[in-house]
N, C-alpha and C positions, 0 to 999 in steps of 0.2 A: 561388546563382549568382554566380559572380566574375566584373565586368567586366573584358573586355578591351579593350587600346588598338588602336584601330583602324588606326595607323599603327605602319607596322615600324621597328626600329630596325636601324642598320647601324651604330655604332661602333667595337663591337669586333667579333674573330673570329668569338667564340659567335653573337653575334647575327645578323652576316649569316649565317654556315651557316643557322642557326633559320628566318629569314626567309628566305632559299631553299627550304624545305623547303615552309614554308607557302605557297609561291608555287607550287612544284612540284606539292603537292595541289590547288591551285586548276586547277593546268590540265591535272592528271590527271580531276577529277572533271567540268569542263566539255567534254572531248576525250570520255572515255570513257564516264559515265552522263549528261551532257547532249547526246551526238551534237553539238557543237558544232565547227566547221569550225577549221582552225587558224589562218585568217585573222578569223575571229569571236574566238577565243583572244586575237590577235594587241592586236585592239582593245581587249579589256575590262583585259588589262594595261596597255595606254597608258591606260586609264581610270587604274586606281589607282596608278600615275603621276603622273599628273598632279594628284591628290588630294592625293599627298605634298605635289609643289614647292608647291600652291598653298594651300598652311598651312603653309610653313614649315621643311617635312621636308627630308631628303636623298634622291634618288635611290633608290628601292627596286630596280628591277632594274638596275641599272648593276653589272658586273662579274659578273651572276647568270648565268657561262655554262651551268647546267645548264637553266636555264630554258628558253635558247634553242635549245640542244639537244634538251629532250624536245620542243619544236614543232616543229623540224627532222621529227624522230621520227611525228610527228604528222601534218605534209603527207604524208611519203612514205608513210604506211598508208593514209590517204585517197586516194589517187590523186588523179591529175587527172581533175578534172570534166567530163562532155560538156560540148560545145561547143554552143553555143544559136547557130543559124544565123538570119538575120535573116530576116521575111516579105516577101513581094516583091508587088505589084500583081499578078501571075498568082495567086497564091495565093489574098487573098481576092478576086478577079475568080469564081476556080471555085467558091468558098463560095458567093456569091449566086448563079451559073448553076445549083449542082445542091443545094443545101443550103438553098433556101426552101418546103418541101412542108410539115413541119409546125409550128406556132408556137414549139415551142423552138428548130426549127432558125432560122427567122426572128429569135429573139432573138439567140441564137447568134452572127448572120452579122452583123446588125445591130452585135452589140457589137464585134466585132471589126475590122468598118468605123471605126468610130467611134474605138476605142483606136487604130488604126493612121494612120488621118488626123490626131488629136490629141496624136499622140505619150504618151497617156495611159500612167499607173503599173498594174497589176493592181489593186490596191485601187482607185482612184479608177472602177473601174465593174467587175468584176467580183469575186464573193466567192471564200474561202478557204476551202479543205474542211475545215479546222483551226481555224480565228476563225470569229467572227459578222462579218455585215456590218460596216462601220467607217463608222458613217454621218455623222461629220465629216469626212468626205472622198469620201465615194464618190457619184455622178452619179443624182442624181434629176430626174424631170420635170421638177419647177420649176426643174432649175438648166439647162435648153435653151430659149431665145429663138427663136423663130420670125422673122426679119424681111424687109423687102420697103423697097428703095430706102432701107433705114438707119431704117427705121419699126418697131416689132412688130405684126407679125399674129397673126391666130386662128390659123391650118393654115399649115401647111408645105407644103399645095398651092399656097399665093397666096405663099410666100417665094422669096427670091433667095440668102439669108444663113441659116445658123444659129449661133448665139453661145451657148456653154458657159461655166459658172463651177466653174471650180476650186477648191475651198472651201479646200483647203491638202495639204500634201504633203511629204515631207519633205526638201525643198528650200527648203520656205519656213516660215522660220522664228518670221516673226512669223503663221502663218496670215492671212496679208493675202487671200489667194484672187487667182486671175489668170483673166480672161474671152481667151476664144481662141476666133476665127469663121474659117468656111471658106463659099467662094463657092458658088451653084449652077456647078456646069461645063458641063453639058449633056452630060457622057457616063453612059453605065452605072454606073462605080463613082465615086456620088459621096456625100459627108455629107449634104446635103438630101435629097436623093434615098432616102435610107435611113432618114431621120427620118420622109419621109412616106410609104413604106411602113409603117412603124411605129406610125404614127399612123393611119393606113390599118385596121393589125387592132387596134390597142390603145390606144385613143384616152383611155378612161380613165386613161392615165398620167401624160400630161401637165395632166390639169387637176386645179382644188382644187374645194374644197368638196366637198359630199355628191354620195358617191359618186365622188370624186374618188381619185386614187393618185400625185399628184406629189411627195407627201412620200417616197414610198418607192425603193428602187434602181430605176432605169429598167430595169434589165438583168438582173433575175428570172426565174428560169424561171416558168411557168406555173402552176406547185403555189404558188409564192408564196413 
């Protein structure tokens, strides 16, 4: 096996062509056998980019107008993406009116209460048909506080407060984790109010010890 230099040369003529070319195969093969977006594209070149300047190098795609051409090439075959409309208080208002009959649908509604009051990420409480759970980040029992007058309580039937910890996300970079609590309000659709439903049919989630299930994603279907 002959190693190769991991940074491109652009001196001379040869070499930038050469290095265009290899540049061009990278974002042939992440466009076309990786289904990679061309704004994903977009990044992983400013990645090795930035690899260059920061050892030393010259500029590897500077002046590579083929490059920026076949991604050009690339948006326009991909179209534009639907458009993800935002959810509205009506919306999950009808989840819990008509979507609490059977326990998944209750998980279901539950999570979606929860993600939409906390401004929560998909990861941080619901899985990926694709990945496994991501359980450095994602909403277990133990990470929901029950509290009453800024105290913890047992049940979210005697709370006023419930208080979430954020384990990390990727926005936070030192995985510091960030707690974020939401009031009782006293309507229909609120955060406590859907914890203690929850806790109501699924009580084993939030606690530890034997027999307990706070270690695991709060927001599991029911097969587990």
């Amino acid at each position: 096996i002959v190693p190769v230099d991991p940074y491109l040369d652009n001196e001379t003529r040869f070499q930038r062509k050469q290095a265009e070319g290899l540049l061009l195969d990278y974002v042939v093969h992440l466009g076309h056998f990786m289904k990679r977006t061309e704004g994903t594209i977009k990044n992983k070149l400013m990645g090795v980019r930035y690899q260059h300047l920061a050892n030393g190098h010259d500029d590897p795609i500077k002046d590579k107008k083929r490059v920026f051409m076949a991604l050009g090439g690339l948006k326009r075959r991909q179209g534009r993406r639907g458009r993800k409309w935002p959810v509205t208080p009506v919306m999950i208002d009808w989840c819990r009116m008509f979507r609490m009959s059977t326990p998944d649908q209750r998980i279901a509604t539950i999570a979606a209460i929860t993600g939409w009051f906390f401004l929560l990420r998909g990861s941080e409480y619901i899985a990926n048909d694709k990945k496994p759970w991501q359980m450095a980040v994602v909403l277990t029992g133990a990470d929901v506080i029950a509290r009453n007058d800024g105290k913890r309580v047992d049940k979210f039937v005697d709370a006023d407060e419930v208080v979430i910890l954020i384990k990390g996300s990727k926005v936070d970079q030192y995985n510091a984790g960030a707690l974020r609590n939401h009031y009782r309000s006293g309507e229909d659709l609120c955060p406590v109010k859907a914890f203690e439903e929850m806790e109501k049919h699924f009580p084993e989630r939030f606690r530890t010890g034997p027999g307990g299930e706070a270690h695991l994603p709060l927001f599991r279907d029911t097969s587990g």
